[in-house]
N, C-alpha and C positions, 0 to 999 in steps of 0.2 A: 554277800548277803549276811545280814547282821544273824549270831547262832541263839535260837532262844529257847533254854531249856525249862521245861517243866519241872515240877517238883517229882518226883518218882521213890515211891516206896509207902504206903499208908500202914497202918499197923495189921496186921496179918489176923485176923481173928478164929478162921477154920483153915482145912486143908482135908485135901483127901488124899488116899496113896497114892503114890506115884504109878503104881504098876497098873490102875484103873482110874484113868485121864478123865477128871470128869466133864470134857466137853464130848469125850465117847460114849457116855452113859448114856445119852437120849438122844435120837436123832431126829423124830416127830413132832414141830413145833404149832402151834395153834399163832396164826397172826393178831387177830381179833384179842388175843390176853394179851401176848405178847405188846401190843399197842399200848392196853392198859397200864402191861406193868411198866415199859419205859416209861411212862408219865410218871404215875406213883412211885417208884424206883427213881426218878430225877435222871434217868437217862438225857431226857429233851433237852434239859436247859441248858448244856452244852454241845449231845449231836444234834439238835432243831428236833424237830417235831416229826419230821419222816426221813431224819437221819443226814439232815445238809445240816450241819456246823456252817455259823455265822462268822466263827472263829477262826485264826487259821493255828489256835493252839488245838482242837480238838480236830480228829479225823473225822473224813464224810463218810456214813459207813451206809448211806440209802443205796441199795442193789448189790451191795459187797456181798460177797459168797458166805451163806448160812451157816457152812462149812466153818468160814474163818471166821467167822464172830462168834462160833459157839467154842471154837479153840481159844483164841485171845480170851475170852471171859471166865473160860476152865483155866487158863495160866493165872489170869488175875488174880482169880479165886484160891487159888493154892499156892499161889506164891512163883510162880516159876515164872511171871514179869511184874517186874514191881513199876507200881507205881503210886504214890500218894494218895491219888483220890480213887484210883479205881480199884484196890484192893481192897479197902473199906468199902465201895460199893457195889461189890462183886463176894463178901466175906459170907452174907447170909440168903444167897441166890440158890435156889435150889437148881439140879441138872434138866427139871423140865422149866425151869423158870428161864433157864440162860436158852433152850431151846426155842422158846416161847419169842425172848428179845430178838433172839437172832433171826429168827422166819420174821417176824413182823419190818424189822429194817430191810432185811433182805429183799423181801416185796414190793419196795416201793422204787419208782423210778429211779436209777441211775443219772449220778452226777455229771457234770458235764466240768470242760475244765478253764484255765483262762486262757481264751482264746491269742492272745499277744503274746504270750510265753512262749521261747525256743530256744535251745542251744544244740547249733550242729555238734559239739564234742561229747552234748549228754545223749545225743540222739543214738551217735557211734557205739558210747559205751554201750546202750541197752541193747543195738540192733547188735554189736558183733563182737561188747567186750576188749579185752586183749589180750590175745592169746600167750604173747610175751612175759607177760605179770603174770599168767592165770588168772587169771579174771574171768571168769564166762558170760556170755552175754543174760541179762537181766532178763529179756526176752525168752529164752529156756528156762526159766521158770513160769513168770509172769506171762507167758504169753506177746505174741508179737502186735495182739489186740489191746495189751494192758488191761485183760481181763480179769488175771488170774489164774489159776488153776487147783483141781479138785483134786488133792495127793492123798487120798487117804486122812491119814491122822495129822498130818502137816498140810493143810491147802495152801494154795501161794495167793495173795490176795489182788483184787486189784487194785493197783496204782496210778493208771493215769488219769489224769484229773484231778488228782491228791492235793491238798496244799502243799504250797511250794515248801514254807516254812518247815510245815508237819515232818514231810517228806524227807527234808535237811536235818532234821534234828532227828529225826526214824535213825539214816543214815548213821551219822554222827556218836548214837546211843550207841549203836551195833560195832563201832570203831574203837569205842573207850569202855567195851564189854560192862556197859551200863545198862544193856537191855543182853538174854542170853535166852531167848525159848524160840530159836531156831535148831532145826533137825542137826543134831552132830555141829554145832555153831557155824555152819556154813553161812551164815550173813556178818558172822562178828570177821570170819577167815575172809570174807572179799570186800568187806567195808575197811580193814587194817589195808588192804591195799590200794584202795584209794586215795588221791590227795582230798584235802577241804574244797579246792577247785573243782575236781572232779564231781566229788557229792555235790556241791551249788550246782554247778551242771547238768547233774543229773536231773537233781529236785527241779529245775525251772524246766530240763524239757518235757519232762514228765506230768508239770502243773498244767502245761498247757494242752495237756491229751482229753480226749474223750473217752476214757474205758466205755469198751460194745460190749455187750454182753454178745 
């Protein structure tokens, strides 16, 4: 699979302390704003309109856990994952605005994934890992549903169904410590011990899942 990196880092414009996360600060989101503001916010024009990206540079974030969009957009927003366009539009979000987006995507149906995608060796890694490497299976976080999971201040998002692309370059970031707002870096520590094979692997049998809620 051909590797296709985005641009990652926009210019940083606010920040809030670190010791008060601000996707902690509000957990009440209203969907009905939240709709509003992804339009006027330009959320849509790359994750779609109820959160399917047409793209496979942008993630599908329709049904992803409220939990994990209001995290990712507090990293955004304070800098703890860079990325070029979403730090700039994430910089003057306020913590019931990011609440807001995130119940409103949250809400909407669940993606489905490509149905012809599989790889028995990405199947293995998620379902059992290797224990050899240290590697733990994908599945112990993510769920054996590829739903996800709700950890507190770290939720594990769901994956299956994800672009393949996406999903490969996710990988990839987290190997070349180009992406670093996982708990104690435990994606950057099991993405280094992946091959590039492996990630492709991953990423195609995972494209072709249906995350259940």
């Amino acid at each position: 699979m051909r590797r296709l990196f985005l641009p990652i880092g926009f210019v940083l414009l606010a920040a809030f302390p670190p010791t008060h996360p601000l996707h902690a600060q509000t957990t009440n989101g209203d969907a009905a704003r939240g709709k509003i503001l992804s339009r006027s916010e330009q959320c849509q024009e790359c994750h779609g309109e109820t959160g399917i990206s047409t793209s496979e540079h942008y993630p599908k974030l329709a049904g992803q856990s409220a939990a994990y969009i209001r995290k990712q957009l507090g990293d955004f927003h304070d800098g703890a994952r860079k990325s070029e366009i979403m730090n700039a539009m994430a910089a003057n979000l306020s913590p019931q605005d990011i609440a807001d987006i995130a119940t409103y995507f949250s809400s909407a149906p669940r993606w489905s994934g490509e149905q012809d995608n599989f790889s028995a060796a990405g199947q293995r890694l998620f379902l059992a890992g290797d224990f050899a490497r240290s590697i733990p299976a994908c599945a112990s976080c993510h769920g054996e549903k590829e739903a996800g999971a709700d950890q507190g201040q770290n939720p594990a998002p769901a994956i299956g169904g994800q672009h393949e692309s996406y999903l490969a370059n996710q990988l990839h970031a987290w190997k070349a410590d180009d992406r670093k707002n996982s708990p104690d870096d435990v994606m950057n520590d099991i993405a280094r011990r992946l091959s590039d094979a492996e990630i492709d692997a991953l990423a195609r049998y995972l494209s072709g899942l249906r995350a259940m809620k």
